[in-house]
N, CA, C and O atoms as CSV, one atom per row, in Angstrom:
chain,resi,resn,atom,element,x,y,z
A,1,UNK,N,N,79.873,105.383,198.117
A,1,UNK,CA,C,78.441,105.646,198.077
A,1,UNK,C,C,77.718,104.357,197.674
A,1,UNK,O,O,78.222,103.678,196.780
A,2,UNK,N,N,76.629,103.979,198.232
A,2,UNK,CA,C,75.857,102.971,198.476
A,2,UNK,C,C,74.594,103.242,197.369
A,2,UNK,O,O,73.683,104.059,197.499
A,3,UNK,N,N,74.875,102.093,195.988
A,3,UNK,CA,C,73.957,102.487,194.977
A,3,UNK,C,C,72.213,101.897,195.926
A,3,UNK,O,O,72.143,101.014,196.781
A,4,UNK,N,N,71.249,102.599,195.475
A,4,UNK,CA,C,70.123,102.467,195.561
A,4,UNK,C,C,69.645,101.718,194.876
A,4,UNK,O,O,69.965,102.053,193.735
A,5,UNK,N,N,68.816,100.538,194.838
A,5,UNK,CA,C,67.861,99.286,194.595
A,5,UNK,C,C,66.960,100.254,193.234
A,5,UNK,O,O,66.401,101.155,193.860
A,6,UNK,N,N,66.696,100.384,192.084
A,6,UNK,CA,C,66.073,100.815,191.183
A,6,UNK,C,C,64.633,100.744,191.681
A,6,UNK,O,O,64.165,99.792,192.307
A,7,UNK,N,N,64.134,101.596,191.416
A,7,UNK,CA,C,62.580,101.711,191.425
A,7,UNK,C,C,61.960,100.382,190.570
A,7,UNK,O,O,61.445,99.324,190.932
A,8,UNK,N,N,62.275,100.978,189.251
A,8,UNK,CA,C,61.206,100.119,188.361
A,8,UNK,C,C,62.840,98.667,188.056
A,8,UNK,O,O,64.059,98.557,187.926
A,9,UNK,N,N,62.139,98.264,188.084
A,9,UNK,CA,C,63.258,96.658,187.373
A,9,UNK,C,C,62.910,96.338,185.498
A,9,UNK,O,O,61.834,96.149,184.931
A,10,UNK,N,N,64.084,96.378,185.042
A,10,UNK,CA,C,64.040,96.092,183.934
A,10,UNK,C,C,64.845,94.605,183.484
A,10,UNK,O,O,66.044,94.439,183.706
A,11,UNK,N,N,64.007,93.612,182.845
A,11,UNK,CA,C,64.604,92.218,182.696
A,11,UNK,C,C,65.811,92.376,181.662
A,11,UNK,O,O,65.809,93.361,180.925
A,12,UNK,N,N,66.839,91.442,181.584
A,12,UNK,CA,C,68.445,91.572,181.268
A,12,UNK,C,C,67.773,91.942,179.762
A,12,UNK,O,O,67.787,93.082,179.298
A,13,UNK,N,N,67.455,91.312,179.398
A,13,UNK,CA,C,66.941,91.751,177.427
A,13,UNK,C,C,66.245,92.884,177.343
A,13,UNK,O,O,66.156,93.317,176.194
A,14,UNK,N,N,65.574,93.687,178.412
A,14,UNK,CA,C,65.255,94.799,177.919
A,14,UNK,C,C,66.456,96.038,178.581
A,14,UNK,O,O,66.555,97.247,178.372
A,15,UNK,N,N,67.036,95.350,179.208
A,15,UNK,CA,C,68.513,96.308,179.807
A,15,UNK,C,C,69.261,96.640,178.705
A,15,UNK,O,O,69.705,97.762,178.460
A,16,UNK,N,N,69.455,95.178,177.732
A,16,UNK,CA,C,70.041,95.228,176.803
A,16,UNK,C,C,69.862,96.433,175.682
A,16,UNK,O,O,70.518,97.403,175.304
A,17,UNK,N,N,68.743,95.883,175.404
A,17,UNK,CA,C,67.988,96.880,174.070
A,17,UNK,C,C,67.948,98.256,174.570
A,17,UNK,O,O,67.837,99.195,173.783
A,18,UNK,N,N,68.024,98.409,175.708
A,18,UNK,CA,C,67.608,100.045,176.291
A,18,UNK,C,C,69.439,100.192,175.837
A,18,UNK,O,O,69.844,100.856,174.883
A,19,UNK,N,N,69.924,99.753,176.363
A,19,UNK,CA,C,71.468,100.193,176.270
A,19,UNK,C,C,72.424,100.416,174.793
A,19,UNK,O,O,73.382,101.175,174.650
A,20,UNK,N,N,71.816,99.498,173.794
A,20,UNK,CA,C,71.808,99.219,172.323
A,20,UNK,C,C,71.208,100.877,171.877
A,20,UNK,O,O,71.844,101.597,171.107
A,21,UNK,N,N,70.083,101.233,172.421
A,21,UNK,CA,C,69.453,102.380,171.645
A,21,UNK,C,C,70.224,103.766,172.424
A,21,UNK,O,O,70.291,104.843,171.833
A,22,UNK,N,N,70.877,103.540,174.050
A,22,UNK,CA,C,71.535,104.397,174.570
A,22,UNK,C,C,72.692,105.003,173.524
A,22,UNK,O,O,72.940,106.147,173.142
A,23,UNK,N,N,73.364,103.506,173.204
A,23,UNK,CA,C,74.254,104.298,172.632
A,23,UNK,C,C,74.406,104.533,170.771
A,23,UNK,O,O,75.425,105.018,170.280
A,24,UNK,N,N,73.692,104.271,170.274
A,24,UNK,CA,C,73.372,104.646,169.102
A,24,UNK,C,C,72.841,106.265,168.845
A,24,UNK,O,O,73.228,107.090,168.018
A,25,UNK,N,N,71.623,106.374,170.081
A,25,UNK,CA,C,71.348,107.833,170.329
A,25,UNK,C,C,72.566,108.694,170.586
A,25,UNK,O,O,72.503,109.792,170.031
A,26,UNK,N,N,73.808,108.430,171.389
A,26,UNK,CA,C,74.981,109.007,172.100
A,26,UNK,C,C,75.590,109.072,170.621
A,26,UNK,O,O,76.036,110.145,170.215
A,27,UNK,N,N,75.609,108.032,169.886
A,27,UNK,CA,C,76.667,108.078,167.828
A,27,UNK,C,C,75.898,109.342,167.502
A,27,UNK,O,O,76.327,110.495,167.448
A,28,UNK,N,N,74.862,108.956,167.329
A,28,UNK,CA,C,74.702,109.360,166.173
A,28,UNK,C,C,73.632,111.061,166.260
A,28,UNK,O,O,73.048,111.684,165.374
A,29,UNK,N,N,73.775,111.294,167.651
A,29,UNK,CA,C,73.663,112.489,167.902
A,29,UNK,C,C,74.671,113.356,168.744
A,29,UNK,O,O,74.146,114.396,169.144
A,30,UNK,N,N,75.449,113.259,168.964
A,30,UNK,CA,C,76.104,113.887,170.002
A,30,UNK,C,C,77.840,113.411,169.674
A,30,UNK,O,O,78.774,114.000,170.218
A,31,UNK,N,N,78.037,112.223,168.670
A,31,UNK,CA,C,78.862,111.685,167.810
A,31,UNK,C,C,80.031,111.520,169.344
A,31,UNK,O,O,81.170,111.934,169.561
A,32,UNK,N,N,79.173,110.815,170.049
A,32,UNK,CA,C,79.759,109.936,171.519
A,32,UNK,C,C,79.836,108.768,171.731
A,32,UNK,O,O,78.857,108.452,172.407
A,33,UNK,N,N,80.768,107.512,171.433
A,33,UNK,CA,C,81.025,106.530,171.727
A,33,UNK,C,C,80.900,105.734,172.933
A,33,UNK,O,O,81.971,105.182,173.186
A,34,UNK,N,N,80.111,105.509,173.654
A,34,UNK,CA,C,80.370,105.032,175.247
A,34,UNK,C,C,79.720,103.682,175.378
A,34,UNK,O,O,78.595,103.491,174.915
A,35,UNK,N,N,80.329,102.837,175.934
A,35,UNK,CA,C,80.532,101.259,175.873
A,35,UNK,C,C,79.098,101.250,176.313
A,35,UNK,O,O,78.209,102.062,176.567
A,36,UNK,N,N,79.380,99.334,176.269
A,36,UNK,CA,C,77.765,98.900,176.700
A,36,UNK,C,C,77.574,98.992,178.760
A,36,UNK,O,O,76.549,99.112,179.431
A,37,UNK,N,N,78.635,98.905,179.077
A,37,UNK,CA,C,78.869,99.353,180.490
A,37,UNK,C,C,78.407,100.557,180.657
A,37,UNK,O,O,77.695,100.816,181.627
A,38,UNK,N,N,78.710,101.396,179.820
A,38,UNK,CA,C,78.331,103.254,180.632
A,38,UNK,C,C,76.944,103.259,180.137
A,38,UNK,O,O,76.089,103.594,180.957
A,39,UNK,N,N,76.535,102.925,178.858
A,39,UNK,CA,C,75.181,102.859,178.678
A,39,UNK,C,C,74.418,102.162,179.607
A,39,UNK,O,O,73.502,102.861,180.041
A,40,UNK,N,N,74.466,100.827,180.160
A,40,UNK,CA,C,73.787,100.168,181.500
A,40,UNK,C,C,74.096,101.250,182.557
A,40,UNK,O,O,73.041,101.501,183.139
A,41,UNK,N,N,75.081,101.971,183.027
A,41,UNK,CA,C,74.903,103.009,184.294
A,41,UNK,C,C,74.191,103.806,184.156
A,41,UNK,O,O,73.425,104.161,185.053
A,42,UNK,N,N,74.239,104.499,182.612
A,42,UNK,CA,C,73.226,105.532,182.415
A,42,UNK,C,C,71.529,104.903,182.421
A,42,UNK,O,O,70.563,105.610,182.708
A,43,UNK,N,N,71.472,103.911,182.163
A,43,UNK,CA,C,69.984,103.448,182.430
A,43,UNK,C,C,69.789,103.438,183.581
A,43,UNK,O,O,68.742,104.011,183.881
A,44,UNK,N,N,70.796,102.699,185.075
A,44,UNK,CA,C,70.683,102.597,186.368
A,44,UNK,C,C,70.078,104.303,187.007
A,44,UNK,O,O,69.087,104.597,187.674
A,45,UNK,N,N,71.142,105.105,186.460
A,45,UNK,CA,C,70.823,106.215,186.764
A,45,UNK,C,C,69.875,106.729,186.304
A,45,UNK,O,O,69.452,107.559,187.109
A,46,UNK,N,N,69.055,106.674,185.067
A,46,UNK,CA,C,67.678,107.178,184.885
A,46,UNK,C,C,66.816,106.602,185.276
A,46,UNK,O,O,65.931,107.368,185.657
A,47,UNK,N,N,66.502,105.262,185.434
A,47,UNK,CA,C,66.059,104.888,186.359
A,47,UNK,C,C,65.910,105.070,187.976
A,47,UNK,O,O,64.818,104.995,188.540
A,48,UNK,N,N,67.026,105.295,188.587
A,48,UNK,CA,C,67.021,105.298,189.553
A,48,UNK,C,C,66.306,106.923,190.100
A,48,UNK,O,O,65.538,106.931,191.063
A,49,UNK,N,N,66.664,108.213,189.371
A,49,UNK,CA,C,66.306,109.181,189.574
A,49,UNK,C,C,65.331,109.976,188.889
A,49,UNK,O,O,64.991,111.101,189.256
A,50,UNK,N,N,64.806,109.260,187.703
A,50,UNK,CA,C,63.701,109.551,186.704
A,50,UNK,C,C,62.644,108.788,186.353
A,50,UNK,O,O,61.835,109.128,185.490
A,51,UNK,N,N,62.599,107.846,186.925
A,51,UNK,CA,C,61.834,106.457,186.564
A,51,UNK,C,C,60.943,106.686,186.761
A,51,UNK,O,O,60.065,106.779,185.903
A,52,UNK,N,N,60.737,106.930,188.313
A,52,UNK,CA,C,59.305,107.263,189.054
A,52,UNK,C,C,58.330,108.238,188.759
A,52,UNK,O,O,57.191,108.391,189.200
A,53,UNK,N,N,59.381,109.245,187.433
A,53,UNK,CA,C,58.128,110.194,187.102
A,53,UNK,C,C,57.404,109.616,186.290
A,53,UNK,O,O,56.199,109.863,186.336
A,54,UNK,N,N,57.933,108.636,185.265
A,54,UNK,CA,C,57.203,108.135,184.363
A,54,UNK,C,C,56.553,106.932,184.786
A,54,UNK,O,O,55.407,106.797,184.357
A,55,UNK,N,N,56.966,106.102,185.460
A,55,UNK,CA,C,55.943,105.314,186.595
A,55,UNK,C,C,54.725,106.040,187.161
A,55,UNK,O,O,53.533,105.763,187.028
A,56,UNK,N,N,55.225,106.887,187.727
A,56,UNK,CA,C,53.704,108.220,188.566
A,56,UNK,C,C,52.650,107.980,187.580
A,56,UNK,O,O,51.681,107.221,187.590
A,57,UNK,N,N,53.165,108.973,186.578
A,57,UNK,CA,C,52.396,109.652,185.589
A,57,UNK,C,C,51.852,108.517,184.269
A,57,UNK,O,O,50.999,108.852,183.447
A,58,UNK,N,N,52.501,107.213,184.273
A,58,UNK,CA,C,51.689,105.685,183.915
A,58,UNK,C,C,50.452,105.547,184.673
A,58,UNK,O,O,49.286,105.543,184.278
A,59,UNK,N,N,51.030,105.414,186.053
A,59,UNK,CA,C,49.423,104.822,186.790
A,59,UNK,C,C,48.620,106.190,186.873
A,59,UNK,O,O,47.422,105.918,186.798
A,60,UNK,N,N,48.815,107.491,186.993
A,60,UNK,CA,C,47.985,108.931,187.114
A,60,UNK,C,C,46.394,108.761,185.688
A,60,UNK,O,O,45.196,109.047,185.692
A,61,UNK,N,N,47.372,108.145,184.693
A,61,UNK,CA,C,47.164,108.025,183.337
A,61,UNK,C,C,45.861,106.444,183.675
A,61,UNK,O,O,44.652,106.279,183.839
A,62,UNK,N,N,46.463,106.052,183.646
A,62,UNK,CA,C,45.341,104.518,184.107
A,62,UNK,C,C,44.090,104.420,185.127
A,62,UNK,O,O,43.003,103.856,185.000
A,63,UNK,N,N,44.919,105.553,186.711
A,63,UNK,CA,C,43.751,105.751,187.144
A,63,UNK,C,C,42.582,106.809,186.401
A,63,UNK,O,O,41.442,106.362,186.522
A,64,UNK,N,N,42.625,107.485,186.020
A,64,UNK,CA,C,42.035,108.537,185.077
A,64,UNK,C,C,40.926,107.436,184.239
A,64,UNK,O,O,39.696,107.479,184.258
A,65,UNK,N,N,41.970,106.297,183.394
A,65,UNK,CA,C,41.166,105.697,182.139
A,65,UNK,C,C,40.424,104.926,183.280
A,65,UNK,O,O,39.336,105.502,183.265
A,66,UNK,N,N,40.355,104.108,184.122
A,66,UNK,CA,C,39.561,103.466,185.001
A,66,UNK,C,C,38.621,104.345,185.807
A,66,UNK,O,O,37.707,103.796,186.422
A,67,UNK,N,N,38.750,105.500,185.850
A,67,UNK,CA,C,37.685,106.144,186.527
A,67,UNK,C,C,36.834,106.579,185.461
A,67,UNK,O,O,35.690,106.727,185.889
A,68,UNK,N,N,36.930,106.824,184.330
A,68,UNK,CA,C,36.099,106.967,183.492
A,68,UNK,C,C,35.489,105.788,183.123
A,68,UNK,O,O,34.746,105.898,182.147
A,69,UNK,N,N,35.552,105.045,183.456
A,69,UNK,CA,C,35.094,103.720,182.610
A,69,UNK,C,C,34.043,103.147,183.850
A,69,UNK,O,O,33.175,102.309,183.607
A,70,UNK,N,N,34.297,103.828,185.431
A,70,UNK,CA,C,33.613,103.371,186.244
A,70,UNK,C,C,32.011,104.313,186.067
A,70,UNK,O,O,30.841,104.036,186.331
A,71,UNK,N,N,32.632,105.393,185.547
A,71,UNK,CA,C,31.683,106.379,185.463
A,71,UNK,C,C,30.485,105.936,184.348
A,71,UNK,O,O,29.306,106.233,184.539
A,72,UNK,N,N,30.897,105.267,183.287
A,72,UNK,CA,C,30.336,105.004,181.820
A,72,UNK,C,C,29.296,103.654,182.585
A,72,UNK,O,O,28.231,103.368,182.037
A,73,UNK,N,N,29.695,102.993,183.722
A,73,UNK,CA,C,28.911,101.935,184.107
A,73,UNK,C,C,27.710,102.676,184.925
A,73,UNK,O,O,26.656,102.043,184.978
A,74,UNK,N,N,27.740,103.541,185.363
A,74,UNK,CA,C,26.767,104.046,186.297
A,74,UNK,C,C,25.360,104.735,185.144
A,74,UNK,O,O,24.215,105.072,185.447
A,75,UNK,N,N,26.050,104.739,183.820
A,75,UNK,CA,C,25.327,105.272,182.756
A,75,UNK,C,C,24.392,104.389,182.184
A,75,UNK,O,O,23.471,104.729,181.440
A,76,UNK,N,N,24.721,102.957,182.646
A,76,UNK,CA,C,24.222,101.971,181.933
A,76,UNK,C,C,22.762,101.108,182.998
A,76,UNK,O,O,21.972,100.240,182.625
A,77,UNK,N,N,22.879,101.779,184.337
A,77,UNK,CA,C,22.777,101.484,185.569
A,77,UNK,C,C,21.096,101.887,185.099
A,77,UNK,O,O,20.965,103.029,184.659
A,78,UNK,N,N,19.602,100.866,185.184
A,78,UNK,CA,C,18.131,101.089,184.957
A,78,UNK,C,C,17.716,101.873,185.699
A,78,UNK,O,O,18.351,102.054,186.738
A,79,UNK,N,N,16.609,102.565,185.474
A,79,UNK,CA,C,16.058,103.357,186.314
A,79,UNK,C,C,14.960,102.506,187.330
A,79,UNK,O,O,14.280,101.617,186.817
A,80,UNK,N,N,14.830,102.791,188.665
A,80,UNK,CA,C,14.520,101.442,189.465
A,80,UNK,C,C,13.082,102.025,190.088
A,80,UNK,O,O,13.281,102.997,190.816
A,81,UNK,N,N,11.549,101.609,189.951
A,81,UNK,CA,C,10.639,102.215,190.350
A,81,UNK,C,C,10.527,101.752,192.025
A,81,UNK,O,O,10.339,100.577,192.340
A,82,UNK,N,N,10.629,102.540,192.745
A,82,UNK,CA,C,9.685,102.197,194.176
A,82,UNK,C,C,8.339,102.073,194.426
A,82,UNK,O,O,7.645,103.078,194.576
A,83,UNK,N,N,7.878,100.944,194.490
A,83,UNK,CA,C,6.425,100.950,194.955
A,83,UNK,C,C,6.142,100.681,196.194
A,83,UNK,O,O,4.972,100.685,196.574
């Protein structure tokens, strides 16, 4: 099976740290040992099949704060007499 190209890209130091907190979460809840290898697959794989919700629902979230903010300008907008 032919892995899929990740949605979102994460730089090697934050692969790292994601994988550092993977498996500390796996100790010290679930009292599961799994190398720094299975922790990087398990990021590939949430990424690869979960990413995009929280990507979506980032920009859903931003367009929202930018449409309000377009709205707050139209508030500021003079009242214009025709003569």
């Amino acid at each position: 099976m032919k892995r899929k190209e990740p949605v979102i890209e994460l730089s090697k130091e934050q692969k790292e740290i994601a994988a550092d907190k993977i498996k500390d979460y796996m100790s010290e809840s679930f009292e599961i040992e799994i190398s720094q290898m299975q922790s990087k697959f398990l990021i590939d794989f949430i990424t690869e099949n979960i990413g995009m919700y929280y990507y979506n629902k980032a920009l859903t979230d931003s367009m929202k704060f930018m449409s309000e903010k377009v709205e707050d300008l139209y508030l500021l907008m003079k009242d214009e007499e025709i003569i």
